[in-house]
C-alpha positions in Angstrom: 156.0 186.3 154.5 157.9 182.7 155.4 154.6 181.3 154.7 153.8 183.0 151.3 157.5 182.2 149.8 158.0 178.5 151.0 155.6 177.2 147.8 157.9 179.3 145.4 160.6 177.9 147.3 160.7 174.5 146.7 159.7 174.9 143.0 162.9 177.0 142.2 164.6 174.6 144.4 163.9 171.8 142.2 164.3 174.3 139.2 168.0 174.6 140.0 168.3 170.7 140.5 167.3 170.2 137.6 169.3 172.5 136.2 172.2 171.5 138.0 171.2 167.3 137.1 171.4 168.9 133.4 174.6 170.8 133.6 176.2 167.8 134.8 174.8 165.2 132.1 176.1 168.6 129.6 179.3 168.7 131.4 180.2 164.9 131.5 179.4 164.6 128.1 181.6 167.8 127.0 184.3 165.8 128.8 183.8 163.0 127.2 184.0 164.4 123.8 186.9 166.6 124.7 189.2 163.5 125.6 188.1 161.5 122.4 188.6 164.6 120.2 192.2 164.6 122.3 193.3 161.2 121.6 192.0 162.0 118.2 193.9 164.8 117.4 196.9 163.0 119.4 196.7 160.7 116.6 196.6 162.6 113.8 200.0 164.2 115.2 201.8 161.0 115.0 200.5 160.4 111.9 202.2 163.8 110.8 204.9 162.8 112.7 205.2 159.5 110.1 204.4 161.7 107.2 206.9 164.5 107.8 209.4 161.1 107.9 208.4 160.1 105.4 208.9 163.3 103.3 212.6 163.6 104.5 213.6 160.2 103.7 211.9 160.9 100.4 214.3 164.1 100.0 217.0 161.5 101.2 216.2 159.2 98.0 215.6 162.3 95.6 219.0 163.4 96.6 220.7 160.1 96.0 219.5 159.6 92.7 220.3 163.1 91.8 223.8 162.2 93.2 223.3 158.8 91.1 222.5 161.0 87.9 225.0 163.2 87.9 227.7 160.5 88.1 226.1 158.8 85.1 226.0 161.8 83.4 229.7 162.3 83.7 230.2 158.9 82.6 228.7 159.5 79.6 230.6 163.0 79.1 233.7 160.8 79.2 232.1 158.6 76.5 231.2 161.8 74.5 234.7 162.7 74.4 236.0 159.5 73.6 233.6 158.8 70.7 234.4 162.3 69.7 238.2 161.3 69.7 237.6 158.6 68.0 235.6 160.1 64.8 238.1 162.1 64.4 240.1 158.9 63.9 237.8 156.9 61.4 237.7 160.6 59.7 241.0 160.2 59.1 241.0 157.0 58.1 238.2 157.4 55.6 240.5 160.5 54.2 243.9 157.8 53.6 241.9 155.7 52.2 240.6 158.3 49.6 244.1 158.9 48.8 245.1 155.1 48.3 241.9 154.3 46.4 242.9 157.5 44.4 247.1 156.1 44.0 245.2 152.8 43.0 243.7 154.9 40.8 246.8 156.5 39.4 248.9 152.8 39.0 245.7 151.3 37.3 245.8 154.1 34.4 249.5 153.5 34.1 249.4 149.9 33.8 246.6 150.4 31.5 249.0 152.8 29.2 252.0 150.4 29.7 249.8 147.5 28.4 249.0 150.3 25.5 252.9 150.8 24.9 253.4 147.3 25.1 250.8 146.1 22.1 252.2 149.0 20.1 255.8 147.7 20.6 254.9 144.7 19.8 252.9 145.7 16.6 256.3 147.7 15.7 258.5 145.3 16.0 256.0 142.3 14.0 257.0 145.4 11.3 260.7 146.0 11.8 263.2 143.0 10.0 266.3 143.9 12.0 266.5 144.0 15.7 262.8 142.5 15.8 263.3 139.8 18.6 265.3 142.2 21.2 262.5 144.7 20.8 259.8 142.4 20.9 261.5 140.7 24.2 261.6 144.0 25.8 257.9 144.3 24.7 256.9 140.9 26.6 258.5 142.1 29.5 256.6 145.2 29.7 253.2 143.1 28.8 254.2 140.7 32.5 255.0 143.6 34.0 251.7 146.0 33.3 249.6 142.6 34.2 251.5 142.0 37.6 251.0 145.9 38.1 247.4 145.4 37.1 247.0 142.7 39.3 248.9 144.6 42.3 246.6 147.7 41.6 243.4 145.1 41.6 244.6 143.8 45.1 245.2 147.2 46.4 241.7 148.6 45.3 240.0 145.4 46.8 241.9 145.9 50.0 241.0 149.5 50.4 237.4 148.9 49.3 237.2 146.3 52.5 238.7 148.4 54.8 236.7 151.5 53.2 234.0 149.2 54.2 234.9 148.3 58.0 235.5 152.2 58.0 232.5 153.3 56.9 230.5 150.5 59.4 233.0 152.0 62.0 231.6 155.7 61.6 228.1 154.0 61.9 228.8 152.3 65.1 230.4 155.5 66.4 227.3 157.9 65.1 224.8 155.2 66.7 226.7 156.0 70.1 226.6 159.3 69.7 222.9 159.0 69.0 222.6 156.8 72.3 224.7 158.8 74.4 222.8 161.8 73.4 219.6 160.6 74.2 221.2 159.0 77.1 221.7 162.9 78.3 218.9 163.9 77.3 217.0 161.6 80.0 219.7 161.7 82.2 218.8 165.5 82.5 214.8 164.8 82.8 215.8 162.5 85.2 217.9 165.2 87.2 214.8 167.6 86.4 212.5 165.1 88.4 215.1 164.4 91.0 214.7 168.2 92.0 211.2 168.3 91.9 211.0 165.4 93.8 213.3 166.9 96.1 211.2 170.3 96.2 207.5 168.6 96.7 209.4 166.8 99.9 210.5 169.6 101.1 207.5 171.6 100.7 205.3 168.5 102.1 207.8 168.2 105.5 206.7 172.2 105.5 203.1 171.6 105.6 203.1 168.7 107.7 205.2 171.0 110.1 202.3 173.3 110.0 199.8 171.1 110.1 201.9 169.8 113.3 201.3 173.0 114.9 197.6 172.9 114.3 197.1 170.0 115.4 199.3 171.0 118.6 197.0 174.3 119.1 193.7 172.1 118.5 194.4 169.9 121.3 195.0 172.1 123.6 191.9 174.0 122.5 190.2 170.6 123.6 191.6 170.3 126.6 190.7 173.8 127.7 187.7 172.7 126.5 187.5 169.6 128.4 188.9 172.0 131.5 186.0 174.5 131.3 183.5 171.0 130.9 185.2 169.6 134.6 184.9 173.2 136.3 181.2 173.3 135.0 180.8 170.0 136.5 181.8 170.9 139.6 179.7 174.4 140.2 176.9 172.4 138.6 177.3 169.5 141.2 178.1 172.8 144.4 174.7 174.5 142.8 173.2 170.7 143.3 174.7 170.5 147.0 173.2 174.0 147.5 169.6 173.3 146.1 169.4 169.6 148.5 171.0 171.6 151.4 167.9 174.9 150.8 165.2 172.3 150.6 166.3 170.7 153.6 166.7 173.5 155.3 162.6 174.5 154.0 161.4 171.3 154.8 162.7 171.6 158.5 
């Protein structure tokens, strides 16, 4: 029976030696793998690491210039209110000077009419024999005193139509503000409206890169239980090599 199974013998022996050579090769190279897919993955967790700091100092910034908005944008409610006041003053402006251009108005036709009752004074008293010269004296004086009045009113209509002027470039300053603050709201708030979502995709990224964190945290130890099982099947491949050398010792002897 010995003599019958010792040719089988040494052909399984070297079988499982082969095997076992195999395993190991199999093994060493599993190893190998698992610690470069370790580093690996090491690596890509710090850089999450850098990422996830990077998405909370971009929150930081978002925040700031959200802060930064918002104290612009009551800035320019302050200047809202004071351009507001201040229409309400060259309104009221523009209204007095309505009523003086109007009073200007009102002297001019009265001049005009004394200058009238002056020429028919005069025209009556050319006519009358007695008392002519103290009539037509009075007369005279009227004539100075509509032209003075004429002139007075001519001053006062100049004057008003200047200042209606600076008035009226006055309410056109104030309503290009207004235009400019407006807008200046307007992308104030856009910019508030980015801020946020700024703000949100930060948040959201430091979320995944959390997760991704984890992942990355369950992946390498994956590996190295991988890496683990490669060592143990290193050494049972390197006993069941001890074991095959020891049986064909113990054959050849």
């Amino acid at each position: 029976m010995a003599q019958q199974a010792s040719p089988v013998a040494p052909s399984l022996d070297a079988h499982l030696g082969n095997i076992a050579d195999r395993l190991i090769d199999i093994a060493g190279c599993v190893a190998s793998e698992a610690e470069a897919a370790t580093a690996s993955v090491r690596g890509m967790s710090d850089q999450a690491e850098r990422v996830a700091s990077l998405a909370a100092s971009l929150e930081a910034a978002a925040g700031i210039m959200a802060g930064a908005v918002r104290q612009q944008a009551e800035a320019l409610a302050m200047a809202r209110e004071s351009l507001t006041a201040n229409k309400l003053v060259v309104d009221t402006l523009d209204q007095s000077i309505g009523r003086v251009a109007s009073i200007s108005a009102t002297i001019a036709t009265i001049a005009q009419e004394s200058r009238i009752l002056s020429l028919n004074a005069r025209i009556e008293a050319a006519r009358a024999e007695s008392g002519a010269s103290a009539f037509a004296v009075v007369a005279t004086e009227m004539a100075v005193l509509a032209t003075r009045t004429k002139t007075a009113t001519d001053d006062i209509g100049a004057n008003a139509l200047a200042i209606a002027h600076d008035i009226g470039a006055a309410g056109d300053m104030v309503a290009a503000y207004e235009m400019l603050v407006s807008e200046q709201d307007e992308l104030l708030t856009r910019s508030l409206d980015h801020a946020a979502s700024q703000s949100d995709a930060a948040r959201e990224l430091a979320t995944i890169t959390a997760e991704a964190v984890g992942a990355i945290d369950q992946a390498a130890s994956a590996i190295g239980r991988v890496g683990a099982h490669a060592v143990a099947v290193k050494v049972l491949a390197r006993q069941l090599s001890r074991l095959s050398r020891r049986d064909d010792r113990e054959t050849g002897g």
